[in-house]
C-alpha positions in Angstrom: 0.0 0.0 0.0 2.7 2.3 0.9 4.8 2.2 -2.8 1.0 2.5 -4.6 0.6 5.8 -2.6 4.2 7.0 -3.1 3.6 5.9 -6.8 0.3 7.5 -7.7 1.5 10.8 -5.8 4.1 11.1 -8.1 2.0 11.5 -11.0 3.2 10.5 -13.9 6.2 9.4 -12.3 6.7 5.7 -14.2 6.3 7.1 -17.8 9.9 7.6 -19.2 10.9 9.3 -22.4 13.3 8.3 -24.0 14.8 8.6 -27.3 16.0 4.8 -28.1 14.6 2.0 -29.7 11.1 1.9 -28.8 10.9 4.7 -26.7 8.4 7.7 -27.4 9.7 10.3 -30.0 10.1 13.9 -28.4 9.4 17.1 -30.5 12.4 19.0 -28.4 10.3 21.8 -28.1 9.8 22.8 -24.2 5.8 24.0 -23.6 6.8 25.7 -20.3 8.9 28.1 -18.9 10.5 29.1 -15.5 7.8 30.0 -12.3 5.1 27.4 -13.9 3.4 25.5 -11.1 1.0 22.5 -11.1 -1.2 22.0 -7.9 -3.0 18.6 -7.8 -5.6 16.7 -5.6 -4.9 13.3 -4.5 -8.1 11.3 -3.9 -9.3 8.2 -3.0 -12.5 6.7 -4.3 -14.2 3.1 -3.5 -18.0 3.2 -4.2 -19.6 6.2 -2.2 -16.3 7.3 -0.7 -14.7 10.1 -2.3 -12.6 12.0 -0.7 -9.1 14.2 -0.6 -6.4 12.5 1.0 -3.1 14.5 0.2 -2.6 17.4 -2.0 0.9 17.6 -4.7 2.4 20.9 -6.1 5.1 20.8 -9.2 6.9 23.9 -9.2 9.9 24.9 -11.9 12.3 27.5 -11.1 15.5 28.9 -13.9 19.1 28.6 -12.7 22.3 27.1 -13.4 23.9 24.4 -12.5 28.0 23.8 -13.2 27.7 27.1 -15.1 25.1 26.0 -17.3 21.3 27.2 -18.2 19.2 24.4 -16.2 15.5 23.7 -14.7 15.0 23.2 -10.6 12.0 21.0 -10.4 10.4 20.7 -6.5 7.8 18.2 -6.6 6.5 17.6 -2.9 3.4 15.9 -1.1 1.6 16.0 1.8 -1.0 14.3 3.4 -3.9 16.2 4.3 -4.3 17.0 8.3 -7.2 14.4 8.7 -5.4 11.4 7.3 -1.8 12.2 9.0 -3.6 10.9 11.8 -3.4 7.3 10.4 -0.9 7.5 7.7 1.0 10.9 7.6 3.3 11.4 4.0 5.5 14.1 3.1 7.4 13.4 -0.3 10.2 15.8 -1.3 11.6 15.2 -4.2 13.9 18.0 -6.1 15.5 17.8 -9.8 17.7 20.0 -11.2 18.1 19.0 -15.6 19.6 21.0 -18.7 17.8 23.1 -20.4 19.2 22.1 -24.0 18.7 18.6 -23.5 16.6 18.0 -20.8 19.2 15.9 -19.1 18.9 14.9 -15.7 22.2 16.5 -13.4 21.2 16.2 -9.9 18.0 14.7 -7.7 17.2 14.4 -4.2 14.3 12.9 -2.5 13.1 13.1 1.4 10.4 10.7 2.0 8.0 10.1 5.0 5.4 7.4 4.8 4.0 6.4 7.9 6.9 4.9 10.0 8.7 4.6 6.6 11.8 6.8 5.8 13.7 7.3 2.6 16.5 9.7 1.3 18.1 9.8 -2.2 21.2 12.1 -3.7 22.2 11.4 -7.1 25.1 12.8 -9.0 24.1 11.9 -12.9 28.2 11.1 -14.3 27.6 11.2 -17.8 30.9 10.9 -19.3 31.3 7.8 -17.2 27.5 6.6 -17.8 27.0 6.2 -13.9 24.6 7.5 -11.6 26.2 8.0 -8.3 23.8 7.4 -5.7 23.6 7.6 -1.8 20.6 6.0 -0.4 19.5 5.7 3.1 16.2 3.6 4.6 15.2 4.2 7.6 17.9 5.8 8.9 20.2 2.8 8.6 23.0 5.3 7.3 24.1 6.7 3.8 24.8 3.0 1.3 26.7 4.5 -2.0 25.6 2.7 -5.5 27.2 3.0 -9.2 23.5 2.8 -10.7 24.5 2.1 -15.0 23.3 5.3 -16.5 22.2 5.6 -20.4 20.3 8.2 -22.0 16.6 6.8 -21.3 16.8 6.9 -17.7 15.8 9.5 -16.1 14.7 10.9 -12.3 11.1 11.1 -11.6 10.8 14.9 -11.3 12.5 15.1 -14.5 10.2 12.7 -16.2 7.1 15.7 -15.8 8.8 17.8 -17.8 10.3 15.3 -20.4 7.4 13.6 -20.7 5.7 16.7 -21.7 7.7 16.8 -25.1 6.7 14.2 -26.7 5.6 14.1 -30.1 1.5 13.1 -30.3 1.6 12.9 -34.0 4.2 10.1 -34.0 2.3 8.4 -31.8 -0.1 5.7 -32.9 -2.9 4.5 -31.3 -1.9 1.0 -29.2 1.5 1.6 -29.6 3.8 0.4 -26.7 7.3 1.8 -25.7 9.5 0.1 -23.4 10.5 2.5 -20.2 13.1 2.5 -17.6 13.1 5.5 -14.2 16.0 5.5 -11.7 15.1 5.5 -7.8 16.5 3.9 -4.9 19.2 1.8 -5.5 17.4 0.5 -8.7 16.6 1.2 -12.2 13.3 -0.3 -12.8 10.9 -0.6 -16.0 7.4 -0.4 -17.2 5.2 -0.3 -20.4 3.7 2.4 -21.5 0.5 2.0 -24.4 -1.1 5.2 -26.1 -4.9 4.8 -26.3 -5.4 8.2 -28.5 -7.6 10.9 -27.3 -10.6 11.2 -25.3 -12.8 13.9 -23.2 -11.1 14.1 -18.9 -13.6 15.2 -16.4 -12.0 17.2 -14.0 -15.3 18.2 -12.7 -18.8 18.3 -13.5 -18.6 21.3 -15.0 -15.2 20.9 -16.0 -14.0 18.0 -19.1 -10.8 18.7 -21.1 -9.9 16.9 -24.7 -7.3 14.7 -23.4 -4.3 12.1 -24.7 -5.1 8.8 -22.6 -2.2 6.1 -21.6 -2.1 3.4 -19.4 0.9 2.1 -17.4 1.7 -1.8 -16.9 4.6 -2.3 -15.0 6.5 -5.0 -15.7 8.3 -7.9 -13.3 10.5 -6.6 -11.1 9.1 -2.8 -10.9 7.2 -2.0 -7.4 3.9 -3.1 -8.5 2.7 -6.8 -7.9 0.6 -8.2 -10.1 -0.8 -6.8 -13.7 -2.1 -4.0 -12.9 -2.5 -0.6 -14.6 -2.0 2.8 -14.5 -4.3 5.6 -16.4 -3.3 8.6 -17.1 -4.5 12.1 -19.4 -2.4 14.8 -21.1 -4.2 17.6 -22.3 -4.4 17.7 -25.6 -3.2 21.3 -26.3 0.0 22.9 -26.5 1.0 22.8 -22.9 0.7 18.9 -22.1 -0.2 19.4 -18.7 -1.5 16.8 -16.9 -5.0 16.3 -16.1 -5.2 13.1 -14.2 -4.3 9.8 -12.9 -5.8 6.8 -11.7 -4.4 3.3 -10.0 -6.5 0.4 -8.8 -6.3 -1.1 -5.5 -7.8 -3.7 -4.0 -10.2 -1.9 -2.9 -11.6 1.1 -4.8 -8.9 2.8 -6.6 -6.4 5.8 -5.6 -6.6 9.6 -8.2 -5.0 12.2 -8.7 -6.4 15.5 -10.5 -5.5 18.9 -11.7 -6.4 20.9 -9.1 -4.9 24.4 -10.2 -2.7 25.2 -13.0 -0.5 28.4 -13.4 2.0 29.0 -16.6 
């Protein structure tokens, strides 16, 4: 229950971009700019129940890493007051990537889930295709991994903004791209199938043309079984996304756009 949280708070999190064999083709055109940020409600439904359990904000600042023109990405969770009663959750994850390519340099995350506690700090060593990683669980102390690095994998922050490049009209509908995200001490992988476009309901009042994929995550990932993911893109220029949803057990875990400011 805990990763399906962590996972579904994350957004859009397990979808990859990549430029390989099999991977989604990009249009390497950016659709936002520095001080854009992305509020989102977090909601679980199972028959009448239907109600907010944790709030997310994506937020994307201009700087410069190593003396070059790169992205800050915070992307942090938190539980709302009612449910940090029973299962508090703070996720704190921040990215910084280039601004030419979109490469991931550095990412950090600071988790809290429940009794659960996890840091990352990566280093991205390109030249030597090597993430250097120091991961901690809870609070057992700093262990250092050489995670294999190659030009699909990417950090999880990161992945909002990649993923927001991609190029629709390459896409066909059914098609299925082989993905791979860095976390942890791990690299893992998922499938990701384009179902073309559709009308999102944000609200009653409130439906958006969107891009619909779903998510099956492959042996090995942090998902048992075969379950799926869904999730919608708007279908404009800017990409953003409108919503996610992940089955459980019981009733199933959402997450919608709650506020949107470019």
């Amino acid at each position: 229950m805990r990763w399906k949280l962590l996972i579904i708070s994350l957004f859009f999190s397990l979808t990859l971009l990549g430029q390989g064999k099999g991977c989604i083709p990009v249009t390497g055109k950016t659709p936002y700019k520095a001080g854009e940020e992305i509020d989102l409600s977090l909601l679980y439904k199972w028959g009448l129940v239907n109600t907010e359990v944790a709030q997310a904000t994506v937020k994307l600042e201009g700087t410069r890493f190593n003396g070059i023109p790169a992205y800050h990405v915070n992307f942090w969770v938190k539980s709302a007051p009612f449910f940090d009663v029973f299962f508090k959750m703070r996720e704190d994850f921040h990215s910084w990537f280039s601004v030419q390519d979109l490469k991931p340099l550095k990412f950090t995350r600071n988790t809290l889930e429940g009794k659960y506690t996890a840091t990352n700090e990566y280093h991205y060593d390109w030249d030597n295709q090597v993430i250097h990683a120091d991961v901690n669980f809870n609070g057992r102390g700093d262990e250092h991994y050489e995670i294999p690095l190659h030009e699909c994998v990417y950090d999880l922050p990161t992945l909002i903004f990649y993923l927001r490049t991609m190029d629709i009209s390459r896409m066909h509908k059914g098609g299925k791209y082989h993905l791979s995200f860095a976390i942890d001490d791990a690299v893992f992988d998922v499938v990701l199938t384009y179902h073309g476009k559709e009308t999102f309901s944000l609200s009653r009042s409130d439906t958006r043309d969107a891009h619909l994929f779903t998510c099956s995550v492959v042996k090995g990932a942090m998902f048992e079984g075969n379950q799926e993911l869904k999730f919608w893109f708007s279908a404009d220029g800017n990409f953003v996304p409108l919503g996610v949803m992940a089955p459980l057990r019981w009733g199933a875990v959402w997450a919608k756009l709650k506020d949107y400011r470019p």
